[in-house]
N, C-alpha and C positions, 0 to 999 in steps of 0.2 A: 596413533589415534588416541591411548592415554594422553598423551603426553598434552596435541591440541585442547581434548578433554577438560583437562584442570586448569589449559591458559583461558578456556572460557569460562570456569567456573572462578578461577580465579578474577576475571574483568566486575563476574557476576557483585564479589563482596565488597570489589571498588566501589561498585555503582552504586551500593546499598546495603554498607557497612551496619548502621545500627540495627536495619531489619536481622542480619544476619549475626549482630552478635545475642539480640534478643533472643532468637530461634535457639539460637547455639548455644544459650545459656540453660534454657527449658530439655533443649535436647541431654543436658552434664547433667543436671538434676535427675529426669527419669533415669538416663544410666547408671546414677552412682546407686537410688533407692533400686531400679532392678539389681543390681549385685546384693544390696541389703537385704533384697527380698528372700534369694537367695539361703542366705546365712540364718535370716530369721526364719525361714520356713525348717532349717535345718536340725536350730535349737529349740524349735517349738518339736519337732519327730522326735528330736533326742532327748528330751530332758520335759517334755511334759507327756505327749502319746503315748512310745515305748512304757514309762513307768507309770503310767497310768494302768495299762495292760499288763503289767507283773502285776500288780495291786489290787487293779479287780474294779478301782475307782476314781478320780481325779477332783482334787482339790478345786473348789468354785473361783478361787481366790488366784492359783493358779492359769488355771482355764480361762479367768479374763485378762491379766496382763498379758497373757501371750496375744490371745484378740484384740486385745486393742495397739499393743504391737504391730501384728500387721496390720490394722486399719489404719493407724499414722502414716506407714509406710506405703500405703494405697493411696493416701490424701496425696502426700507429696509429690508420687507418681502423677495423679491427677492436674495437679500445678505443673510437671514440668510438661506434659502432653498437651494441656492448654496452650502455653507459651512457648512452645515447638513450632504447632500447626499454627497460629495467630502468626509467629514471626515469618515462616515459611512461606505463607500461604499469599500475606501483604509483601515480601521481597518476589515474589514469582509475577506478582499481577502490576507491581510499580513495575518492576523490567519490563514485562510486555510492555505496557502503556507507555514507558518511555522509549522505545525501540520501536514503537510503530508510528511515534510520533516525529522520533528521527529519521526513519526512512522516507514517511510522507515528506518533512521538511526539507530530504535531500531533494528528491521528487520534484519540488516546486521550486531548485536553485537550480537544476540538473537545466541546460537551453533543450530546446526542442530539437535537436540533429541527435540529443540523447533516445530522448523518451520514441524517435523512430526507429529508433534497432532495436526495442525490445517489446513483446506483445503484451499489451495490456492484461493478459492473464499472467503472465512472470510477476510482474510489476502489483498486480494483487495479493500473488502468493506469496511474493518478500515481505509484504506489509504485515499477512497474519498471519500464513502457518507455516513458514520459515521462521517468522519471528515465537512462535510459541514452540516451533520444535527444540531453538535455540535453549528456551529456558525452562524446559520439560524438566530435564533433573532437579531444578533447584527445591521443587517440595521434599523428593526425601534428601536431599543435599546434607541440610544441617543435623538432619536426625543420624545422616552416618558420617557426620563429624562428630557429633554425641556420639557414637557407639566407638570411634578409635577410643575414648577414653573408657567407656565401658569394656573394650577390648584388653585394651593394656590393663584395668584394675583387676578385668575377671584372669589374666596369666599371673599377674602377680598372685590374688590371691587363689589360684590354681597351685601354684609353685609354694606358697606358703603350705597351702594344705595336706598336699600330698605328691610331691614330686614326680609319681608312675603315671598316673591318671592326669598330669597337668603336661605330662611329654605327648600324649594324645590327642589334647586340646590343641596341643601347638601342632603338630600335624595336620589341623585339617584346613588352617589358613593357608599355608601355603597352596595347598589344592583349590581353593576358593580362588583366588588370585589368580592361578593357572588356567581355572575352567574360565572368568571372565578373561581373559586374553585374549583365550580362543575363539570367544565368543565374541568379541567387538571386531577381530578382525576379520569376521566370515558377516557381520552385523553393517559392517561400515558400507560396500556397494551395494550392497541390496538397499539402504533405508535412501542413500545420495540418487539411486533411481527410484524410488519410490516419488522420494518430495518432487525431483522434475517432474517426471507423471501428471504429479498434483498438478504444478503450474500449469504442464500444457489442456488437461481435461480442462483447469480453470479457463483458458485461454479459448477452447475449443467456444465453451457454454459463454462467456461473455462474447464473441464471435456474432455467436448462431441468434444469439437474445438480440443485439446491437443492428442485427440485419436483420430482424422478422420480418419489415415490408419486404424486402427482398427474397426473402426465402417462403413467403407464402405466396407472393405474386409470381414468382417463377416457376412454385410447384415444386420445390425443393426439401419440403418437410423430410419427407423417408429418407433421400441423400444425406439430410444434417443430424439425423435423429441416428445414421449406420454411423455418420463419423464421429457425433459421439460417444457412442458403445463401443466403438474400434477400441478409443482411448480411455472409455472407462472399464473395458476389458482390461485394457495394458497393466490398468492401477491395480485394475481387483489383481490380476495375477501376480504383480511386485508386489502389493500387500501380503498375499499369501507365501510369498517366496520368507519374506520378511519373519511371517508368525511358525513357518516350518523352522527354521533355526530357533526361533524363541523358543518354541514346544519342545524343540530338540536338548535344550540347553538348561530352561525354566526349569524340569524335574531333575537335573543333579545338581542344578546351584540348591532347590531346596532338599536336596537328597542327604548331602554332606553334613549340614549341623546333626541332625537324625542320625547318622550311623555315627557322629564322633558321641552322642548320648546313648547309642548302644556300646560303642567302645569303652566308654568310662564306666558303665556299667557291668561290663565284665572283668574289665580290670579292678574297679572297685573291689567286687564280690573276690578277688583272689586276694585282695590286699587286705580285705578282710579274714578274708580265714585263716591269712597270716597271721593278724591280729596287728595291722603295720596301719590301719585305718578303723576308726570308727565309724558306728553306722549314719550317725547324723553327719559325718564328712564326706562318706559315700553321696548320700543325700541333697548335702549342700554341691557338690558338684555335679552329678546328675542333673539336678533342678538346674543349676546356672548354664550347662548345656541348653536346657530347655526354653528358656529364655533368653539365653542370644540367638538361637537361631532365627528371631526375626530382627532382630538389627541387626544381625550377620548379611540377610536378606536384603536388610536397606541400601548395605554399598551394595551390592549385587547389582538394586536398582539403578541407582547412581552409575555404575559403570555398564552397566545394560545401555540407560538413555544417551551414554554420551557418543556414542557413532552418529546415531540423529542430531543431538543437538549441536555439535559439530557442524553437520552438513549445512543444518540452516544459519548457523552464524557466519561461514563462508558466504552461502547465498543473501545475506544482510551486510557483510562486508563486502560483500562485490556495488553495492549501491552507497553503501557509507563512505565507498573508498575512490569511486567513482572522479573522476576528475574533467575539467570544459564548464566549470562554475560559470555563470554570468556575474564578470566583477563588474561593480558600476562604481563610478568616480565619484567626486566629491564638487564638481561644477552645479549650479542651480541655473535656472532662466527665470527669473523676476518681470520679464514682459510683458504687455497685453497686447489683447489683438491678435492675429493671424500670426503665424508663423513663418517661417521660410525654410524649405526643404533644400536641401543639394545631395545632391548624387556626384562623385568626385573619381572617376576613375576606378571603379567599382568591378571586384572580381569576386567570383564565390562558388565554390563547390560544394554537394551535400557528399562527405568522406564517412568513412567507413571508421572500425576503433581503431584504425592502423593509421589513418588520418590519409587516408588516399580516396580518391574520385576525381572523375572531369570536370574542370569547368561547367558551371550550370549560366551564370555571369561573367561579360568578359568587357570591361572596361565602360561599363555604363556611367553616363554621365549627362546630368538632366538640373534642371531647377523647378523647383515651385514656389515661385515667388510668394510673397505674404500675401493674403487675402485672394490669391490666386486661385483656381483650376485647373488642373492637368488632368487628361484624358490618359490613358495608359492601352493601350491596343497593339494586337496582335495574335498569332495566330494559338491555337494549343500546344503550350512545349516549350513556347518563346523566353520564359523566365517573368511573368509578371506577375504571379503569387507572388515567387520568390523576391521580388522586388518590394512587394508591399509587406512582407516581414521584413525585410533590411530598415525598411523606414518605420518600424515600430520596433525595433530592435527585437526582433523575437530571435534571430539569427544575426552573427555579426560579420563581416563583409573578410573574405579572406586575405583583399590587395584594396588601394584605395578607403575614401572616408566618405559616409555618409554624416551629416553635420546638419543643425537645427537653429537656426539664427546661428550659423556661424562657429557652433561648437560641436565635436565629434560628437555621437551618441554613447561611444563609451565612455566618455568623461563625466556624463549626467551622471547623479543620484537617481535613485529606482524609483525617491519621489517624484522628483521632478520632470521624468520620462514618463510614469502614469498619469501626472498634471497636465502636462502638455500636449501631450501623442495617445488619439483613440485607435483602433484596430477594426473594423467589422469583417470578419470574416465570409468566406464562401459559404459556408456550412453553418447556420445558426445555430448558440447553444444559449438555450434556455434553462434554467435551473427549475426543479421539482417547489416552485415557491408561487407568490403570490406576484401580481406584475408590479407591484409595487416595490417586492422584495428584490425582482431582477431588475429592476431600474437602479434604483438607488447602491444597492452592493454594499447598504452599512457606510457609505460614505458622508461623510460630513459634507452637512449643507446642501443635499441631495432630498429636499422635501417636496412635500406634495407639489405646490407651486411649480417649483423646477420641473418634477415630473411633468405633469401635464404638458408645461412648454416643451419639452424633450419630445415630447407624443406627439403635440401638435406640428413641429416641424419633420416628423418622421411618418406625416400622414396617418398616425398612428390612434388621436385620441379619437377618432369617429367610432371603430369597434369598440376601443375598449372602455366606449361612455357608454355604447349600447350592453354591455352586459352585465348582468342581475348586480354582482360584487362590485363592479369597477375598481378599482385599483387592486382592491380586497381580491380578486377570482386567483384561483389556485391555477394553475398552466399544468400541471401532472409535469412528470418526467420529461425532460427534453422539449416540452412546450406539447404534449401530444393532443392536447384540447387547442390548439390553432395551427388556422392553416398554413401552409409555408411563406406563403407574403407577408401573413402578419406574425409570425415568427420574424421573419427577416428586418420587419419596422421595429419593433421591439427590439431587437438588439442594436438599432439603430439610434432609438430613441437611449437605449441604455449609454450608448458611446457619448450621445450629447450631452445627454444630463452632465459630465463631467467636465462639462466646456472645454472640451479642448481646445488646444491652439493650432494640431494641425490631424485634419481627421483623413484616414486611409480606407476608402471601400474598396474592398477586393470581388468584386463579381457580388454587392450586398444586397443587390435588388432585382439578381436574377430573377426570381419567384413573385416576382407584385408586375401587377400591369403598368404596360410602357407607358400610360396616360399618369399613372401612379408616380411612376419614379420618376417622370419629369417635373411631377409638381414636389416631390421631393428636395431634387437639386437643385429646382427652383429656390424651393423653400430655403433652403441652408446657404444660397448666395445671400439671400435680405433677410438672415437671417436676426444680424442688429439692424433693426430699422432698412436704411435704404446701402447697409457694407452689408460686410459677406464676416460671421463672426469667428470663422477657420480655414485659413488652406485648407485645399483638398485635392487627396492622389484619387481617381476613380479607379480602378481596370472598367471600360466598357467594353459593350459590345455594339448597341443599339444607334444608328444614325443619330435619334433624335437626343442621349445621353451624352452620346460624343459632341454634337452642335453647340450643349451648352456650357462646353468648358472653355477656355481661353487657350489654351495651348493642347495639342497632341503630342505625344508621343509615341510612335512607332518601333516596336522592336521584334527583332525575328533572330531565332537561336543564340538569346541571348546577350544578342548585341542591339545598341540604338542604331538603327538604321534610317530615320530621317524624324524631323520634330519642325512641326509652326501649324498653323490653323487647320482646320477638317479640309475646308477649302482648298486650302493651301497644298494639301497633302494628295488631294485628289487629284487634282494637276501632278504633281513631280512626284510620286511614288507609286507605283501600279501595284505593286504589292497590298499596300493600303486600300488603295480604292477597289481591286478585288475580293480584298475581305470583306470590308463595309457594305459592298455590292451585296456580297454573296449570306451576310449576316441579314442585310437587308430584304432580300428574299424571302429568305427562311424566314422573319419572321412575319411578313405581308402573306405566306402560305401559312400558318399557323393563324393570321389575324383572320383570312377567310375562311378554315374550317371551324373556330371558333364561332363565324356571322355563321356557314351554314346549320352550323349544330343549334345554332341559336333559332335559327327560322325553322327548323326540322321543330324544335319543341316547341314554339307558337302557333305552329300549323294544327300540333297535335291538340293544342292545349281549346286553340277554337272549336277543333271536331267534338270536342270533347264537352265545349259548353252547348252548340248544339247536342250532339245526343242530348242533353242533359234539359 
């Protein structure tokens, strides 16, 4: 556990050498004036107090050079504790900030078959308090690198001074060293389950937050509120496990400077009546006891923190070290107009770290012609998510080529696959911003203008002209001030604003009414003038979604099982035309209790103007 210890702290003076020769320079100063302090305190008892007190008086003239003596020697101490904590304190907070900025950064290279094997509370607690456990020592770090050297000057001048009392002094280090041993190694599982702890209570509460409609609508409060007291019990008790050793350890790491300053104090007193010590050396050594024993206390620190900071530099190297990068090539597409998708023999599994799983895809193979529509249908299970990450590269195909006018997607640059290829997902994510702000994304050439047109083909600018801010309205977290249809347009209008050249909706207009999202798809065939300004993959579900594309695609368990018009499909595929059937139902029963809940409240709404 030492040994890990100093390879981190060692990384730590890589990363931020000058903070750390600064600190360390402040820390050699205080050290060297605390020894001085020492020796001047020693020849101020010897040579002005003691003979002051035989005398009865003490010279003015005397009495101020010894005082201003120690006050220089106070000043300097001053300067070098300034320039300790300054240097300390700015290398402890640049590592954080640059280690959480690395992690996010891995974070956001890491593909997505990463970030689903680990819960988003892990993946919080790497970022900050793994990352701050990591660099917990480094405040007293430099100060008990200062103190080796105050260490080594206070033995030597130990040994100069009086040989007896300086074999004492050296006796108590080796015990210091001995007690932290014991102590990191009874320190080290206790703090490694602690920090998990942390991750999972994190895990639990981002959880339980992230599902509040679900856990109040079910009545789930008490069930969520005992699961996370299970686990913030777990913590409180590993914390306390944690502070018993410390408690246990805390009073002889500071026990031992204290009884080596009663030691030298008795051995003094005999080396004195020897007459083999003077009083003011008795004194000067005594006091220099006195004052190491808190820099003695600072490695203490240091080797105290480093079981934790250990643990979390593991759990920050498990993400830094992490490996399944998305590499992207150096190919561009210079094109306009509509795109052309292929699907080429396509196989794909969601694998485990071991890189094993079933087939999820198993030799899909499709086209979307340029300015085209493809339908995407089938049943739950069948792989058409999955499909519609392949064609935006969120995930890369494990047999076979997905290709984009012709070129694999992994040969793209990462610009030219966000320039080309939109995503709209199942699940809308709106950012805590203005709708103005989720449209555009900071993208060049994404103004007002553009917005609007983005809204207006995503059915989108009728709401949000009607409200107070327009563009300017905040949407709160996750979009919580609109409704899920116009969540759903807005991230729709966000995907266009970007013009893509071939846009993927994955189930994006489940939540907006089917009059809605037909004038949607409408919309984005004539979208320039009387073309269509992007391919487009649908998944549908709805009759009247599926009608207006050019081509279907039918797949079930993952395989293509038949493709050509709705039409087309209804005749030669029974599979198909049972689903569409049976999707069609479902939602003609949903479109009548919508009519009847509608006439239920106009019935009411007229009794209501009579009474009235």
């Amino acid at each position: 556990m030492l040994a890990k210890g100093f390879r981190v702290l060692g990384h730590a003076v890589r990363d931020e050498p000058h903070m750390f020769v600064w600190s360390v320079v402040g820390s050699v100063l205080f050290s060297i004036l605390t020894i001085a302090t020492a020796f001047v305190s020693g020849r101020v008892v010897g040579r002005i107090v003691l003979p002051a007190i035989d005398r009865g008086h003490v010279a003015t003239g005397t009495l101020l050079l010894g005082g201003l003596a120690i006050l220089a020697v106070s000043l300097g101490k001053i300067v070098g504790i300034f320039g300790r904590r300054l240097g300390a304190g700015a290398m402890q907070f640049n590592l954080q900030a640059k280690y959480r900025r690395a992690v996010t950064r891995r974070y956001l290279r890491l593909p997505l078959a990463w970030h689903q094997r680990h819960a988003t509370g892990t993946l919080l607690s790497n970022a900050n308090a793994d990352v701050e456990a990591a660099w917990y020592p480094i405040a007293p770090f430099p100060f008990a690198v200062g103190t080796v050297v105050m260490l080594v000057a206070a033995v030597v001048s130990l040994f100069v001074t009086d040989w007896a009392m300086a074999l004492v002094g050296v006796a108590i280090f080796p015990a210091l060293l001995g007690v932290n041993v014991a102590y990191s190694r009874r320190m080290s599982p206790r703090i490694a389950r602690a920090q998990q702890l942390r991750a999972e209570v994190s895990a639990v509460a981002h959880e339980s937050f992230d599902g509040a409609l679900v856990v109040k609508t079910m009545g789930r409060e008490a069930s969520e509120t005992e699961r996370f007291a299970a686990k913030a019990v777990e913590l409180r008790d590993a914390t306390i496990r944690v502070g018993r050793v410390r408690a246990l350890f805390d009073p002889v790491l500071d026990a031992l400077p204290s009884l080596g300053t009663l030691a030298v104090l008795i051995v003094g007193g005999w080396r004195y009546q020897q007459g083999a010590a003077r009083v003011d050396e008795v004194v000067s050594v005594a006091f220099l006891f006195t004052v190491l024993a808190f820099p003695v206390r600072a490695i203490g620190w240091v080797l105290a923190e480093l079981p934790r900071s250990v643990v979390g530099w593991e759990r920050i190297r498990h993400v830094l070290d992490a490996e399944g990068d998305t590499v992207y090539g150096e190919s561009d597409l210079t094109g306009a107009g509509p795109a052309a998708l292929s699907f080429r023999d396509v196989d794909f599994a969601y694998t485990d770290e071991h890189g094993n799983g079933p087939n999820v895809l198993t030799g899909i193979t499709f086209d979307v012609p340029a300015g085209r529509t493809v339908a995407l249908v089938g049943p739950t299970g069948s792989g058409k998510s999955t499909i519609a990450a392949l064609a935006a590269r969120l995930v890369d195909p494990g047999a076979g080529t997905v290709e984009l006018d012709g070129v694999d997607l992994r040969k793209l640059t990462q610009d030219a696959l966000a320039r080309n290829t939109a995503l709209v997902a199942q699940v809308p994510f709106v950012f805590d911003d203005t709708i103005r702000g989720n449209i555009g994304l900071d993208r060049p050439g994404v103004d007002d203008g553009e917005a609007w047109r983005a809204l207006r083909l995503a059915q989108a600018d009728g709401f949000v002209g009607h409200l107070a801010d327009g563009l300017d309205t905040t949407v709160g977290e996750r979009g919580t001030s609109l409704s899920g249809g116009q969540r759903q347009r807005l991230t729709i209008a966000r995907a266009l604003a970007g013009a893509p050249r071939l846009l993927v909706l994955d189930d994006a207009t489940s939540a907006v009414d089917p009059r809605v999202e037909a004038s949607i798809l409408a919309a984005l065939r004539r979208a320039d003038g009387d073309s269509q300004a992007a391919s487009i993959l649908v998944v549908a579900y709805r009759r009247a979604t599926i009608a207006l594309a050019d081509e279907v695609v039918y797949v079930e368990r993952g395989r293509v099982v038949a493709r050509g018009t709705h039409a087309e499909l209804l005749e030669s595929a029974p599979g198909y035309a049972d689903l569409v059937t049976a999707y069609e139902k479902a939602e003609e029963e949903r479109e009548r209790e919508h009519a009847f809940d509608d006439e239920r409240l106009n019935d009411h709404l007229d009794e209501e103007t009579v009474t009235a």
